[in-house]
C-alpha positions as CSV (number, residue, x, y, z in Angstrom):
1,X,6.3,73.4,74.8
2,X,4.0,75.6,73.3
3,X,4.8,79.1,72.5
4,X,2.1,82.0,73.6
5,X,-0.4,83.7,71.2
6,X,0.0,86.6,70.8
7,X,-3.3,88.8,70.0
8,X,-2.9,90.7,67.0
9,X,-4.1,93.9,66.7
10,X,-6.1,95.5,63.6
11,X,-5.9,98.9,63.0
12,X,-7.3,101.6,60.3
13,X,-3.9,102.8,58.3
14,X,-4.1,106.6,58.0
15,X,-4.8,106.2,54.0
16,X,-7.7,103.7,55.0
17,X,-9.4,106.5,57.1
18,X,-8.4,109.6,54.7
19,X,-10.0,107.9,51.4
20,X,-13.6,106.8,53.6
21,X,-13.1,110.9,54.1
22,X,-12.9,111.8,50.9
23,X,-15.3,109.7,49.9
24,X,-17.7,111.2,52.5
25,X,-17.0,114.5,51.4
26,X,-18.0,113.7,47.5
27,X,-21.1,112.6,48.6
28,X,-22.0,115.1,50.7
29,X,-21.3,117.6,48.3
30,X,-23.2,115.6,46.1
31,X,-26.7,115.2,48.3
32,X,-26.8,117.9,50.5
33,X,-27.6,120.8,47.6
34,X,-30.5,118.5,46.5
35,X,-32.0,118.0,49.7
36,X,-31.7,122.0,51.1
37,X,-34.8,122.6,48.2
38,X,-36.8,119.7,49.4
39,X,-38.8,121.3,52.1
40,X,-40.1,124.3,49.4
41,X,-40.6,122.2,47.0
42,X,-43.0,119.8,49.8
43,X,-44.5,122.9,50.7
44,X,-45.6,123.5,46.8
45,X,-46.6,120.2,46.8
46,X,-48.6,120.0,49.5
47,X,-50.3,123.0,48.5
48,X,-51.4,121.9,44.9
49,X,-52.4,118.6,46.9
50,X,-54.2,120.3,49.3
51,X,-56.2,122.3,46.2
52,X,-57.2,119.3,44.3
53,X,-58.6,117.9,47.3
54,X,-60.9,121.1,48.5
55,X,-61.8,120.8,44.8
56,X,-63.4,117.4,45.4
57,X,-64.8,118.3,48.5
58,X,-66.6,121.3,46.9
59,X,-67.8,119.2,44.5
60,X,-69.3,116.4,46.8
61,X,-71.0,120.0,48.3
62,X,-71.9,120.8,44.8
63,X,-73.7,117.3,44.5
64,X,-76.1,117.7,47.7
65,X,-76.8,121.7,47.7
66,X,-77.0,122.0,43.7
67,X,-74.2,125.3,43.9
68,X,-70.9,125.8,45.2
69,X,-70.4,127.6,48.8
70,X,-70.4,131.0,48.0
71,X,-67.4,133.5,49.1
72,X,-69.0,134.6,51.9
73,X,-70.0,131.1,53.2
74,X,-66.1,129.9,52.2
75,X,-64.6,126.6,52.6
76,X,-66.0,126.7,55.7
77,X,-69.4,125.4,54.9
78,X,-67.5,122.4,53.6
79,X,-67.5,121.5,57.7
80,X,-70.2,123.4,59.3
81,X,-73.6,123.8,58.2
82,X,-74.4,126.7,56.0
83,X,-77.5,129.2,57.4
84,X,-78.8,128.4,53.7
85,X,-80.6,125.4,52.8
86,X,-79.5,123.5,55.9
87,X,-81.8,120.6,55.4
88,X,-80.0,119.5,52.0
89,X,-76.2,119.7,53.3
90,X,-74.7,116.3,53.7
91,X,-72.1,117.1,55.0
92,X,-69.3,117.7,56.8
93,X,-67.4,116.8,54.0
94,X,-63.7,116.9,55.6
95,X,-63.0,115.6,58.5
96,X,-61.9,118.5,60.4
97,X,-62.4,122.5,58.9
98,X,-59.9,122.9,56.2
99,X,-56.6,124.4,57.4
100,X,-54.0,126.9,56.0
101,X,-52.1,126.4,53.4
102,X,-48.1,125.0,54.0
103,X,-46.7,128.7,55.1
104,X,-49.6,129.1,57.4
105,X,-52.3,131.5,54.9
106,X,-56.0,130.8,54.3
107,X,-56.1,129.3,50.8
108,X,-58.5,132.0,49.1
109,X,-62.0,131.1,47.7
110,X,-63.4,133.2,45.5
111,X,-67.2,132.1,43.8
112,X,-68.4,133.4,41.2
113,X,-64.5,132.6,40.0
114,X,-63.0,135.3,37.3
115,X,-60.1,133.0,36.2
116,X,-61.2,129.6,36.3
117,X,-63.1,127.3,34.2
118,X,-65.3,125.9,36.9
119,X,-67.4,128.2,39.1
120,X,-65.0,129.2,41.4
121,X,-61.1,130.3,42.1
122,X,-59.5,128.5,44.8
123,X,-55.4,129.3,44.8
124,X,-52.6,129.6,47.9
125,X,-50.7,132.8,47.3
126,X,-47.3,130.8,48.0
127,X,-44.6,131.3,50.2
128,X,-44.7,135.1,51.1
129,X,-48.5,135.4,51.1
130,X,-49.0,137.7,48.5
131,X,-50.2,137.5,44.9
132,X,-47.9,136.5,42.1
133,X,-44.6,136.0,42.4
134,X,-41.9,133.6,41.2
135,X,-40.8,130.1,42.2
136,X,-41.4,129.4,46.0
137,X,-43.6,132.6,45.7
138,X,-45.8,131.7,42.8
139,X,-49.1,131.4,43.5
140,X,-50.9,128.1,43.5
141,X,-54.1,128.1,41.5
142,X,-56.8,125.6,40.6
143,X,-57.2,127.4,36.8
144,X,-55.1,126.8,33.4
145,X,-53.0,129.5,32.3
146,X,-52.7,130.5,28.6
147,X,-49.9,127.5,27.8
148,X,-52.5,124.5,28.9
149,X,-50.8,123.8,32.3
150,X,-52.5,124.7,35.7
151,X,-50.5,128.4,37.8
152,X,-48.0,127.0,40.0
């Protein structure tokens, strides 16, 4: 005669299921604080992404027209033909008209520049849109401050 099986059960103890608690606690505590800063700190970089890459495209304009775009013709004439010396643009140069900067502002082109080495001034104001300010506000610039180290 053979005896029945009987299924066993497996189960979680209570002190199985309150340490995997704990444990997800510490690490929450532990990532969520570094990932709340993330998105302003994408945003900056985007930005200072964003600048370095107009900067090349203003000088693959430089290269065909023999000067920069000036203020009035903006980074726009990096996409549409300038009135001025039409027959020497090559371009468009981006692939679409350059957009706004991460928080949704016009990066601002200034030629002739007054801070920069090169030509022109080309900077994103930052987060709330206005000049200077501090950390997510800073202002994002394409000229070296006083230290050797490009504005952020």
């Amino acid at each position: 005669m053979t005896w029945p099986r009987y299924r066993t059960t497996s189960a979680f103890t209570l002190i199985e299921l309150m340490v995997v608690l704990v444990i997800l606690a510490v690490l929450a505590v532990a990532i969520v604080p570094n990932v709340i800063h993330k998105p302003a700190k994408a945003k900056r970089v985007k930005a200072q992404s964003d600048i370095a890459t107009i900067e090349n495209l203003l000088d693959q304009f430089y290269l065909d027209m023999d000067r920069y775009p000036t203020t009035d013709e903006g980074l726009r004439a990096l996409f549409y033909r300038p009135e001025e010396d039409e027959d020497r643009w090559g371009g468009p140069y981006s692939k679409k008209p350059i957009s706004n900067d991460p928080w949704g502002n016009p990066y601002v082109y200034e030629n002739p520049g007054s801070r920069s080495d090169l030509s022109y001034d080309l900077l994103s104001y930052g987060a709330d849109g206005e000049e200077g300010g501090e950390e997510e506000n800073a202002d994002i610039t394409n000229w070296v401050t006083d230290t050797g180290e490009f504005d952020e």
